[in-house]
DOMI-327713 format. One record per residue (C-alpha): residue in one letter; x, y, z. Coordinates in steps of 0.2 Angstrom, whole numbers, plus 5000, padded with zeros to 4 digits. Layout:
<rs>
@residu:A, east:X, north:Y, up:Z .
...
</rs>
This chain:
<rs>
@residu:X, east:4883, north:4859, up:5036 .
@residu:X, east:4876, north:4854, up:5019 .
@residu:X, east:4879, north:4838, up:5012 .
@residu:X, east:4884, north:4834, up:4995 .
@residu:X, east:4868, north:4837, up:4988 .
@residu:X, east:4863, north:4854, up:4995 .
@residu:X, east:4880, north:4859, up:4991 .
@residu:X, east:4878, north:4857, up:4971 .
@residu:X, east:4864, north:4869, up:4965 .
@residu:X, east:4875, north:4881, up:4974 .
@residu:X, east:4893, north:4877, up:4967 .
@residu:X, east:4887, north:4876, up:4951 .
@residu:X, east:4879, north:4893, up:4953 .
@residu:X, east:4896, north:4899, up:4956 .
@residu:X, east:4903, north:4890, up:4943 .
@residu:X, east:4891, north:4899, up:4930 .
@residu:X, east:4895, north:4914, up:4935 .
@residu:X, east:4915, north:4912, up:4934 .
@residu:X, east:4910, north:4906, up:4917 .
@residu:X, east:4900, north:4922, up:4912 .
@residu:X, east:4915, north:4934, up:4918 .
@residu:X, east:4928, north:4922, up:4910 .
@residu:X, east:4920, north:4922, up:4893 .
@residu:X, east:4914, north:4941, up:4895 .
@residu:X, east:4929, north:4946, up:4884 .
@residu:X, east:4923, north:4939, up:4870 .
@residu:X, east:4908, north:4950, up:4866 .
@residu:X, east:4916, north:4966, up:4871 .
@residu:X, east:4927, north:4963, up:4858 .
@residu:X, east:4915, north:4958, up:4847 .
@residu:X, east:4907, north:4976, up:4846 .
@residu:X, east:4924, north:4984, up:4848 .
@residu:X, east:4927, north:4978, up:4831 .
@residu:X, east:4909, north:4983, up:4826 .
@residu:X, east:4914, north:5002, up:4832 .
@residu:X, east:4909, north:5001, up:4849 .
@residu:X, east:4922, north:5010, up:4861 .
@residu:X, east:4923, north:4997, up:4878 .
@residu:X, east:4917, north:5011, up:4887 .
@residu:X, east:4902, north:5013, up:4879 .
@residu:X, east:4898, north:4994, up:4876 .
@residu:X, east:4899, north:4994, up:4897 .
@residu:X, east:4888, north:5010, up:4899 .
@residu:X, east:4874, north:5002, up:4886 .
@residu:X, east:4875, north:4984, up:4894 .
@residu:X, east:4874, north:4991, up:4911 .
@residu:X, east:4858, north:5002, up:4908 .
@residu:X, east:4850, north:4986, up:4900 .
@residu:X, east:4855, north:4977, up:4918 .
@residu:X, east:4851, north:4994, up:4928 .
@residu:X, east:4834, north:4998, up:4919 .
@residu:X, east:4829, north:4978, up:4921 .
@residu:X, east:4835, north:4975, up:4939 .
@residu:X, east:4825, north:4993, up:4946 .
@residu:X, east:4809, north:4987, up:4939 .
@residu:X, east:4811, north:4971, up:4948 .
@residu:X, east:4816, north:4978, up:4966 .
@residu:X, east:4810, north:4994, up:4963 .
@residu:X, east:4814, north:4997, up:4984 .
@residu:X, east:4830, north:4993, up:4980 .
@residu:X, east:4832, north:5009, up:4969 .
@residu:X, east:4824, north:5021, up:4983 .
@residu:X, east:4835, north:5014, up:4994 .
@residu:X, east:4851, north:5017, up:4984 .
@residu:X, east:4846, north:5034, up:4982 .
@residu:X, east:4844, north:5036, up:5002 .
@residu:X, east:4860, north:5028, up:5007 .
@residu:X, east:4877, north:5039, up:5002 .
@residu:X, east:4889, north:5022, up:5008 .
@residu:X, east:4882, north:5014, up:4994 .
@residu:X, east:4886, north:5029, up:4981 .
@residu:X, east:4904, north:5025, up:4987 .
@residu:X, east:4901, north:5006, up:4982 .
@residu:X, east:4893, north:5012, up:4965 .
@residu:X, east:4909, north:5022, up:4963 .
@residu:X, east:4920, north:5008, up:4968 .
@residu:X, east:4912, north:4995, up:4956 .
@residu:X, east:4913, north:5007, up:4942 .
@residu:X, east:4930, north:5009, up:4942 .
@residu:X, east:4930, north:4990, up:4943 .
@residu:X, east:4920, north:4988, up:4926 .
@residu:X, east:4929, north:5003, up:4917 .
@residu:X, east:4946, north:4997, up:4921 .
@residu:X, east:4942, north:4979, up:4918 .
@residu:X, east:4930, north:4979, up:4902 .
@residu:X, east:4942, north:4993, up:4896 .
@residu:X, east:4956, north:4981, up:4899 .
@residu:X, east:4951, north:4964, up:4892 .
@residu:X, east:4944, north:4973, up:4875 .
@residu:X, east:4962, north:4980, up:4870 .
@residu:X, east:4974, north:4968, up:4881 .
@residu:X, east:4981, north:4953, up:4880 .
@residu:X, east:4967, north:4942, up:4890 .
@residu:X, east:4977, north:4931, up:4902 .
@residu:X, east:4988, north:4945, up:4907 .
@residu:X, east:4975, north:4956, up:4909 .
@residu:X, east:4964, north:4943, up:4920 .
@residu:X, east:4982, north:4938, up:4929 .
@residu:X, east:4984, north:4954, up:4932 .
@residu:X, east:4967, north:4959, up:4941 .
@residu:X, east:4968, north:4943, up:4952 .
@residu:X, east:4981, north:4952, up:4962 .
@residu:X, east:4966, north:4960, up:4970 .
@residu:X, east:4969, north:4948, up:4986 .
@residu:X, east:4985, north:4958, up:4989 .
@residu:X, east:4975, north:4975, up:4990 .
@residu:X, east:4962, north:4968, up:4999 .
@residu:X, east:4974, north:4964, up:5011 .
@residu:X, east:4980, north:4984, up:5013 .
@residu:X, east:4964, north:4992, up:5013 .
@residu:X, east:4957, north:4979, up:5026 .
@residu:X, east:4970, north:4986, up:5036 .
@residu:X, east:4968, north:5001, up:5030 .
@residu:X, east:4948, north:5003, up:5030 .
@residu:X, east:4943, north:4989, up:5042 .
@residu:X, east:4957, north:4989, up:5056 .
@residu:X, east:4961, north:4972, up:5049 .
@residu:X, east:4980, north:4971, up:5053 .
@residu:X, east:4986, north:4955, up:5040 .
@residu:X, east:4998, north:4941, up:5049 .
@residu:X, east:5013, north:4933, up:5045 .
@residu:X, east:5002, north:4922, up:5032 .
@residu:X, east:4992, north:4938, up:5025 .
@residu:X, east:5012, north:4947, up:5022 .
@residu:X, east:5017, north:4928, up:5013 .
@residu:X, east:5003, north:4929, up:5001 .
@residu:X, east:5006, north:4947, up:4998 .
@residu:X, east:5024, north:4942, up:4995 .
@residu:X, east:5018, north:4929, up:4984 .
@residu:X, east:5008, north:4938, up:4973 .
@residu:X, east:5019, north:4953, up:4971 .
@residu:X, east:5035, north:4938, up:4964 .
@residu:X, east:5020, north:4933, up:4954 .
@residu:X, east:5016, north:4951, up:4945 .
@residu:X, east:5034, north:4952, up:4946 .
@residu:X, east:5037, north:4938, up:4935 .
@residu:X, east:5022, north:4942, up:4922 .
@residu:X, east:5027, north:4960, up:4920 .
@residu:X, east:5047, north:4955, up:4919 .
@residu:X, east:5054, north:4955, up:4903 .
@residu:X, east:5071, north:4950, up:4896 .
@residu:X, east:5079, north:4967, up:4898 .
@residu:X, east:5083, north:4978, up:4910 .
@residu:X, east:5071, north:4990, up:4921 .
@residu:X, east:5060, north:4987, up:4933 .
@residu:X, east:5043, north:4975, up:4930 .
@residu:X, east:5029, north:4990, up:4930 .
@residu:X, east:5016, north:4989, up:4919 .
@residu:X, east:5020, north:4994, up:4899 .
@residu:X, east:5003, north:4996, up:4891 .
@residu:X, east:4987, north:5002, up:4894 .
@residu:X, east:4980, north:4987, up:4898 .
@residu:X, east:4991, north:4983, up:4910 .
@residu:X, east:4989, north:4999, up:4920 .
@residu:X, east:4970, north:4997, up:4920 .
@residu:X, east:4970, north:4979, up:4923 .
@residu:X, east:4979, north:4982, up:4939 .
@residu:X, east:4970, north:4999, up:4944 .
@residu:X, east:4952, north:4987, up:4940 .
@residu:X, east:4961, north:4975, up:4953 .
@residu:X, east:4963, north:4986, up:4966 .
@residu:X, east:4945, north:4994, up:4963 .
@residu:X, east:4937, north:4976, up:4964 .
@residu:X, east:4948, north:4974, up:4980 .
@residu:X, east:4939, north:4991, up:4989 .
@residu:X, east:4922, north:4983, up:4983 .
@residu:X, east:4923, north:4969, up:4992 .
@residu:X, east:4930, north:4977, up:5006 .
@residu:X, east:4915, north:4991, up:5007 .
@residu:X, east:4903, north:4977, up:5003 .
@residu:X, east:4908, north:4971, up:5021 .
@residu:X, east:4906, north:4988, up:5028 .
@residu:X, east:4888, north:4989, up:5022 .
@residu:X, east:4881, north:4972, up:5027 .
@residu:X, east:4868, north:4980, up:5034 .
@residu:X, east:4860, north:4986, up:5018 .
@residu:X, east:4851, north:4975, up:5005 .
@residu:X, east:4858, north:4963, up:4993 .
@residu:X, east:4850, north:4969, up:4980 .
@residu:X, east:4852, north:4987, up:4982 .
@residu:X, east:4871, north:4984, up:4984 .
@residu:X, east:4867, north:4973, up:4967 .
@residu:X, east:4857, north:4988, up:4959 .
@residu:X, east:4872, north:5000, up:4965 .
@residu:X, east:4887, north:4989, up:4956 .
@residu:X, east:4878, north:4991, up:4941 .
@residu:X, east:4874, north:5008, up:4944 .
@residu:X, east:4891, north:5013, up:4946 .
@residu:X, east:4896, north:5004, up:4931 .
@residu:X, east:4882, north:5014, up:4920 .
@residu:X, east:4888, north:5032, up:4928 .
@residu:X, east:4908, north:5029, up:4926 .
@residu:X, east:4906, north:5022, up:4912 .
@residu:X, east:4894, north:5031, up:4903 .
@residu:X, east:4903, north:5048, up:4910 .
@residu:X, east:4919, north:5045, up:4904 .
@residu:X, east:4913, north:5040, up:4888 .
@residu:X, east:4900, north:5055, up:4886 .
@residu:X, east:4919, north:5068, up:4891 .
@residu:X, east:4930, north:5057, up:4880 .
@residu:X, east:4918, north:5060, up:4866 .
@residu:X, east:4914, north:5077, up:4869 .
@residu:X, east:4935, north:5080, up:4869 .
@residu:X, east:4939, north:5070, up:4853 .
@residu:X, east:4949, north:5056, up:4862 .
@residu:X, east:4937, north:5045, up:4862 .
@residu:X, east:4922, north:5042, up:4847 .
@residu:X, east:4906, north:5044, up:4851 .
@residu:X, east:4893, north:5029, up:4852 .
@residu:X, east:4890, north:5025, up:4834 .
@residu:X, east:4873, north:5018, up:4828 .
@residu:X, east:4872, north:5001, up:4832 .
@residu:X, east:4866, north:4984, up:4821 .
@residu:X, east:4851, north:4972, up:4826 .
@residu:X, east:4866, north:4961, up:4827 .
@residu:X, east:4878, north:4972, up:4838 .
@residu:X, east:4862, north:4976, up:4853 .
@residu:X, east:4857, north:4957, up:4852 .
@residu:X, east:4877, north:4954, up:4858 .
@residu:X, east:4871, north:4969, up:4871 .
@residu:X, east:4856, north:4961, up:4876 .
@residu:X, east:4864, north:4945, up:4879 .
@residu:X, east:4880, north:4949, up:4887 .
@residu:X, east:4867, north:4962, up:4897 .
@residu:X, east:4856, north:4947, up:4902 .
@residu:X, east:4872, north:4937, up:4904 .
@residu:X, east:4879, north:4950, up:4919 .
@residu:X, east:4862, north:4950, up:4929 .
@residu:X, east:4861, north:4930, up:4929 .
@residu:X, east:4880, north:4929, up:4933 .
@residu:X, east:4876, north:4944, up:4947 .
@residu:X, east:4859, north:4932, up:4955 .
@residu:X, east:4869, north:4917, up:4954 .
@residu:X, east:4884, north:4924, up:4963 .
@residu:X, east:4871, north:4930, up:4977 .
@residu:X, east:4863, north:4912, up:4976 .
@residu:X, east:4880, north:4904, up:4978 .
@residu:X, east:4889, north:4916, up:4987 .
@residu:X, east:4875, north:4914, up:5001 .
@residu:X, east:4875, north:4895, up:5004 .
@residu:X, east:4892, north:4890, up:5006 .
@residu:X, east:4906, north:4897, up:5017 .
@residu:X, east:4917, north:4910, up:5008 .
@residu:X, east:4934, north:4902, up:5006 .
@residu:X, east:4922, north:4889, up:4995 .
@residu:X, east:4917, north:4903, up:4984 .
@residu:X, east:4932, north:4912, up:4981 .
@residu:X, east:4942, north:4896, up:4978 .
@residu:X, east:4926, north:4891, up:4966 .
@residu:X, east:4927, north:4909, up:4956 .
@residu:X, east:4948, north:4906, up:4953 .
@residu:X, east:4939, north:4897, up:4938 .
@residu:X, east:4937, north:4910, up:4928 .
@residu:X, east:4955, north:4913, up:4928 .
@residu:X, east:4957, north:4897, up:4918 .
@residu:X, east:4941, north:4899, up:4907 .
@residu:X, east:4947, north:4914, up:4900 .
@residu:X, east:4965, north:4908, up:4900 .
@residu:X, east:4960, north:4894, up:4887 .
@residu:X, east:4945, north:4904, up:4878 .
@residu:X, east:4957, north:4918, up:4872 .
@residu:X, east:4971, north:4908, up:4869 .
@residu:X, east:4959, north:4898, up:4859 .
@residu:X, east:4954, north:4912, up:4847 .
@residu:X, east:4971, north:4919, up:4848 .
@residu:X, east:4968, north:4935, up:4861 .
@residu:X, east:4980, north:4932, up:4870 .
@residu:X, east:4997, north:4921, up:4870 .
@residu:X, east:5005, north:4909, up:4883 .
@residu:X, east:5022, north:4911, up:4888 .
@residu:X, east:5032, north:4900, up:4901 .
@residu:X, east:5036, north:4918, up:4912 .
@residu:X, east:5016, north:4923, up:4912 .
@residu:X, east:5010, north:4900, up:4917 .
@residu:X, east:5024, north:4906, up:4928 .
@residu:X, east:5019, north:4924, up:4937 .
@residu:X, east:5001, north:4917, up:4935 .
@residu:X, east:5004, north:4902, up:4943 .
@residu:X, east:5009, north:4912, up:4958 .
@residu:X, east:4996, north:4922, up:4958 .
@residu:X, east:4983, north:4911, up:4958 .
@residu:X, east:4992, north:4902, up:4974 .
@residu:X, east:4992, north:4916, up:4981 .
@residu:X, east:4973, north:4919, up:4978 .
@residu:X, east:4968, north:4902, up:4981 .
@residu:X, east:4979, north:4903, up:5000 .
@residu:X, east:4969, north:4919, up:5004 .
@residu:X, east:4952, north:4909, up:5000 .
@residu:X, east:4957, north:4893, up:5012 .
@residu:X, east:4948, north:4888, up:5027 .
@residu:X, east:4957, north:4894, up:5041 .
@residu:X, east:4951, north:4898, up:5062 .
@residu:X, east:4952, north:4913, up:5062 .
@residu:X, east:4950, north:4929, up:5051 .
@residu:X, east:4966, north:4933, up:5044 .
@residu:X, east:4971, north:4942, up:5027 .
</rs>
């Protein structure tokens, strides 16, 4: 076991990258305002981190192109970015990122589902858990059921549930290389992205990708650059510490973009969403304790 030393460089690692993700809102909507459609801000940042990661592990592209498991990954973590980007641009912030961290719950069912995984008596309480928690942020003072009611919410629950099938197929394909499955996440979120943006435009539902300022592709480049350091630091940490460690670590960017976007007023706090999201982060961070044996 590493001691306390050893165990820093990698916990900050993960610490960066929760910060990345949990401020990542904040330049998409910068270029939504500038024009940019979410869709299109994802294809173009994702083609920078593409472009840049092939030429480093060029044998990580040829084996992408080899292996179909990981074009199912690349469709998986597309879905992830569409719905999630898409989401946090137009949404309000903490509901949106509450909302996704219900992915423990569907991890849970497509374990079971994919992996043969049946979950226990534990794995049914955290999904109980959860659900009161959605239950609670979606709830409103009327009457009806608490289903979702914007856009946003929809995607943020569909990108939830796509994050949940990524992690459970990066189990399946341990045997391939990090950084193809790396090159393959960003991959996906380039062809999904970039498709559905390319057909949307082509229908007149969504604009087309308008020409952009020096000022709008150095947001790109950076949030671009900021995605593939968050990606090597999640592989660095991820690598060195057990995983109950990291997923308890990466809860942090909940509360980063929680208090960013309340901040500068993307999003708004009530006492039912601290309430829902304070069970759905416990329900998260039960998932990621140590425990004996496997369990979901």
């Amino acid at each position: 076991m590493a001691d306390a030393g050893g165990r820093l460089a990698p916990v900050a690692a993960l610490a960066l990258n929760s910060l990345v993700w949990g401020l990542s809102w904040w330049p998409l909507r910068v270029l939504h305002e500038a024009g940019v459609h979410p869709l299109w801000s994802t294809a173009l940042i994702y083609a920078l981190v593409f472009g840049a990661f092939s030429l480093l592990r060029p044998a990580a592209l040829r084996e992408l192109l080899r292996t179909r498991g990981l074009w199912l990954l690349a469709a998986a973590a597309g879905l992830t970015n569409v719905g999630f980007n898409w989401a946090v641009t137009i949404g309000d912030v903490v509901r949106v990122v509450l909302l996704f961290y219900l992915m423990p719950a569907w991890a849970l069912l497509l374990a079971w589902a994919v992996l043969g995984d049946k979950p226990t008596g534990a794995g049914l309480g955290r999904l109980l858990l959860a659900l009161a928690g959605v239950a609670t942020v979606l709830g409103t003072a009327g009457s009806g059921l608490p289903l979702p009611r914007t856009m946003a919410e929809w995607l943020a629950l569909a990108a939830g549930f796509a994050f949940a099938l990524t992690n459970v197929l990066l189990r399946r394909l341990h045997a391939a290389s990090a950084s193809a499955r790396v090159l393959a996440m960003f991959g996906g979120g380039l062809v999904m992205a970039g498709g559905v943006a390319f057909v949307g435009s082509l229908q007149g539902t969504l604009p087309p990708l308008p020409p952009l300022a020096a000022s709008n592709w150095l947001v790109a480049l950076l949030l671009a650059a900021g995605f593939l350091a968050a990606n090597l630091l999640l592989q660095f940490g991820a690598s060195r510490l057990p995983s109950h460690t990291t997923a308890l670590i990466m809860l942090s960017e909940v509360l980063v973009a929680s208090l960013s976007s309340v901040a500068l007023g993307a999003a708004q706090l009530t006492l039912r969403t601290l309430a829902g999201g304070l069970l759905i982060v416990l329900a998260a961070a039960w998932s990621a304790w140590p425990r004996r044996t496997p369990a979901y």
